[in-house]
Residue, then its C-alpha position, 0 to 999 in steps of 0.5 A: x366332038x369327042x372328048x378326045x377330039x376336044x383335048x386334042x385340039x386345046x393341046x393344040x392350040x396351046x402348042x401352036x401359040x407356044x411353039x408357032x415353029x413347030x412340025x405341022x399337024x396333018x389333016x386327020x386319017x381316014x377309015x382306010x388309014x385307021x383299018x390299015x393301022x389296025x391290020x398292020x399291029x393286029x389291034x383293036x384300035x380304042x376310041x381315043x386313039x381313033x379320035x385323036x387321029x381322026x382330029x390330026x393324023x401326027x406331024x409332018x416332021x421330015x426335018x425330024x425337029x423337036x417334037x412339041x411335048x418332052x421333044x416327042x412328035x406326034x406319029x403319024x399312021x406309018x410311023x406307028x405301024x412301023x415304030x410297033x413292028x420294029x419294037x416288037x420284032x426287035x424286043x418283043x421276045x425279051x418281055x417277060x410277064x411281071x408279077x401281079x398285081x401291076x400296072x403292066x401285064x409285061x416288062x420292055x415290050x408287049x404287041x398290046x402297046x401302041x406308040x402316039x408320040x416318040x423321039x430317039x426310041x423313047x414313046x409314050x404308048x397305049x397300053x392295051x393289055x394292062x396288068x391288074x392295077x392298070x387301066x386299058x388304054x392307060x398312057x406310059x411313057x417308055x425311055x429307051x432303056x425300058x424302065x417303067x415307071x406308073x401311068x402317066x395318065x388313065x388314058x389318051x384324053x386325060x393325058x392330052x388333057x393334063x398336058x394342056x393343063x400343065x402349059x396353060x399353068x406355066x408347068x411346062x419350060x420352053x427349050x430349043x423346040x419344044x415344051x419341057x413337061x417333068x410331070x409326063x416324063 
């Protein structure tokens, strides 16, 4: 098992012992999900987030509870495919490039941004494609209204992993369905 695949799965569990109602996980995608994925946003997938989806492919969440983390859910494959098409159909054209040296390569929206968790058009994505102080495969939280603040984490396994960390150290206040984490948002 992965790193990933080893932080995603304490997350996990620390999640379903806190907040035994929340949305199931879904059995992991399969090579054919990952391909469509990959086709569907034109992107090379990075291996983290290949492992976390191969470990649960998002939460069954039709009710569209509250998601475990911040309220945020875990997208599933078509979730991500359409949350990307949407954002970069909608905003994409609004990016502009930001002034070096950054963390981003591009304000509001770039296609090199991968959502894995959302609520209400906020996201936590991957970054791709990332500026000169940035990381490939850094984890930025994204408000709706698009103010960017630095990286959450240097990538998906450090985020996962700092996420576990701040509940299992009582950094993380329970509210309504969910597991408040200031230090992610």
């Amino acid at each position: 098992m992965n790193h990933t695949a080893r932080e995603f799965a304490r997350l996990r569990a620390v999640l379903e012992r806190r907040l035994p109602g929340t949305a199931p996980f879904l059995p992991g995608a399969t090579d054919h999900e990952l391909d469509r994925l990959a086709t569907a946003t034109g992107l090379v997938l990075p291996a983290d987030l290949c492992a976390l989806l191969r470990a649960s492919a998002g939460q069954d969440d039709p009710d569209h509870l509250h998601g475990p983390l911040n309220f945020h859910h875990f997208l599933t494959v078509d979730e991500i495919i359409e949350m990307h098409r949407m954002l970069t159909e909608v905003v994409g054209d609004m990016a502009e490039p930001v002034a070096q040296p950054a963390y981003y390569r591009w304000t509001v929206w770039s296609e090199s941004w991968l959502p894995f968790l959302a609520f209400e058009g906020d996201c936590y994505f991957l970054d791709l494609d990332p500026g000169e102080r940035g990381t490939v495969g850094q984890v930025v939280f994204r408000p709706n209204a698009p103010d960017l603040g630095e990286p959450k984490a240097p990538s998906l396994a450090a985020f996962l992993g700092r996420a576990a960390d701040l509940i299992e150290t009582g950094h993380a206040e329970a509210e309504e369905s969910t597991l408040v984490l200031l230090d992610l948002c």
